[in-house]
Structures are given as structure tokens and as C-alpha cells.
C-alpha positions as CSV (number, residue, x, y, z in Angstrom):
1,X,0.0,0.0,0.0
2,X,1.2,3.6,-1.4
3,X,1.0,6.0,1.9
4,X,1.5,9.1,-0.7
5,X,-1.8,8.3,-3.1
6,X,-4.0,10.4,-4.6
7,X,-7.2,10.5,-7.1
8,X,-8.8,13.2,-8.7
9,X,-11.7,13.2,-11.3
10,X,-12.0,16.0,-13.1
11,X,-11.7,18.0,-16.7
12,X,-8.2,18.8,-18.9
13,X,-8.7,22.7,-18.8
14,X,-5.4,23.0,-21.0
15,X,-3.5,22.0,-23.8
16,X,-1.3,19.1,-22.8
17,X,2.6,19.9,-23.5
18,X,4.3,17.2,-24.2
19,X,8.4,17.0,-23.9
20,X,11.1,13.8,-24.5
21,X,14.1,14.4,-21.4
22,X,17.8,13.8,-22.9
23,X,17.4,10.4,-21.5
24,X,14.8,9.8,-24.1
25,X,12.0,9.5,-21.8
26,X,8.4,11.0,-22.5
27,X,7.1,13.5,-20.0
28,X,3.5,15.2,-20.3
29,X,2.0,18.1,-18.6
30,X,-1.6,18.9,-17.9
31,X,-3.3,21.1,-16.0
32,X,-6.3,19.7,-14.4
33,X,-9.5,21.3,-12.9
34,X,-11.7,19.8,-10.0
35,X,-14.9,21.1,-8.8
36,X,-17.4,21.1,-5.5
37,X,-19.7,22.5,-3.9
38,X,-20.4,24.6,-0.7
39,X,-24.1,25.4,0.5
40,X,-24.3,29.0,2.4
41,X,-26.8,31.3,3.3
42,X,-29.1,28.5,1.3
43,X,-27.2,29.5,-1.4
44,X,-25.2,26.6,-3.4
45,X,-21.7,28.3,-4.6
46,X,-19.7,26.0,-7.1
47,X,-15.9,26.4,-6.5
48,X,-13.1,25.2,-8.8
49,X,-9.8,24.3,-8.2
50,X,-6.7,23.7,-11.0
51,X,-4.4,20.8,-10.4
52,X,-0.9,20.7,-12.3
53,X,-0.3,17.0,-13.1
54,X,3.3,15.6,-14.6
55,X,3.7,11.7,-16.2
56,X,6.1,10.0,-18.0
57,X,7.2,6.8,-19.8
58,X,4.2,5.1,-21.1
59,X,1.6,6.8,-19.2
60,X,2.9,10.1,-20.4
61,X,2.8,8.3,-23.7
62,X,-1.1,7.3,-22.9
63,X,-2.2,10.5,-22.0
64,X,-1.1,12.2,-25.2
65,X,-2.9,9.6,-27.4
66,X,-6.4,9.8,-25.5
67,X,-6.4,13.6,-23.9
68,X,-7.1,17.0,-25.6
69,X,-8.5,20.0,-23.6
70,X,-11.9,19.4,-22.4
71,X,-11.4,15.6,-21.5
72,X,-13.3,14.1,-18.5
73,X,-10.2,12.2,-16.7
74,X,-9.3,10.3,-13.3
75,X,-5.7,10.6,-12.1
76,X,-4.5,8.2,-9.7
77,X,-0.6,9.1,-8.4
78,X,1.3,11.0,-5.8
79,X,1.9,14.3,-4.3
80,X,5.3,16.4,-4.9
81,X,6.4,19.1,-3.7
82,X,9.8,21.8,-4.5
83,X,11.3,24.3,-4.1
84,X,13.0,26.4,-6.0
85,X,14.6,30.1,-6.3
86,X,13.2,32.2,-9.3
87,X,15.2,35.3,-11.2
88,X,14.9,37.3,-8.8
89,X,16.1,35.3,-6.4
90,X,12.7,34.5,-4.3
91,X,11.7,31.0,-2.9
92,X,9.1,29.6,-5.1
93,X,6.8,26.2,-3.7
94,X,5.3,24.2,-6.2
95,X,3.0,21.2,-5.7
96,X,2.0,19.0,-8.0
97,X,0.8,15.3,-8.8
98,X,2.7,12.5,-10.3
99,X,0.4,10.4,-12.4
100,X,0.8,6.7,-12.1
101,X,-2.3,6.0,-13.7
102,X,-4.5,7.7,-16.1
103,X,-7.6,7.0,-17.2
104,X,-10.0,8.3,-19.5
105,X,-13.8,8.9,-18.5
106,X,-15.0,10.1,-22.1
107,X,-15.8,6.8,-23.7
């Protein structure tokens, strides 16, 4: 059992980009949104929120066969998170998922 899993179902609100590493490798980026709700006030609000997802090998390989922007998809992977300094020289925090499996909800 994977302590670090996570799974999301949601909609590809962005072109995927797709890049090979020098080692050859196939790496794909997406950016993924999710949605829920929230009832206040008797009022139901619908909140979204964006997801940056990374995969590579044959997944990443899978995903830019069967995805386009607007694809209904379920993620299954693992949390990352860096850090890094920017131009300017400022601490920058990313966190995103790892895909381990991707599967398409569309068909």
C-alpha cells in the first residue's frame, strides 16, 4: 500500500505539453481542474480548483494519445512538492501530482 496516493476526477482545462528528457523518456504536462460545492446562506456556490499534473514513460505516452482539452479524466498518483529560487532570487513552492495511472472517463 502507497502512503502518498491520490485521485482526482476531473476535466483537462489546457493543452497538454508534451516533452522527451535527454534520457529519451516521455514526460506530459496537464493542468487539471476539479470542482465542489459549498451550500451558504441557502445559497449553493460552485468552487473550482486547478491541479498541475506531470507523467512520463508510457503513461505520459497514454495521455497524449487519449487527452485534448476538455477531456473528462481520473488521475491516480502522488503528491510532490519543490522548491526552488526564481530570477529574482525568491523561494518559489510548487506542488503537484505525479500520475501513475490515467484513465480516460469520455468513452
Amino acid at each position: 500500500m502507497q502512503n502518498n496516493l491520490i485521485r482526482l476526477i476531473g476535466y483537462i482545462g489546457k493543452d497538454l505539453t508534451a516533452t522527451t528528457v535527454a534520457t529519451g523518456h516521455r514526460r506530459i504536462q496537464l493542468r487539471m481542474a476539479t470542482h465542489y460545492t459549498t451550500q451558504q446562506d441557502g445559497t449553493k456556490r460552485y468552487h473550482t480548483v486547478w491541479h498541475d499534473v506531470v507523467a512520463w514513460g508510457p503513461t505520459a505516452e497514454y495521455a497524449e494519445r487519449s487527452f485534448v482539452k476538455g477531456s473528462k479524466v481520473m488521475v491516480e498518483g502522488s503528491v510532490e512538492y519543490r522548491t526552488y529560487y526564481d530570477k529574482s532570487g525568491h523561494t518559489r513552492y510548487i506542488a503537484r501530482v505525479a500520475a501513475h495511472h490515467l484513465i480516460n472517463l469520455d468513452r
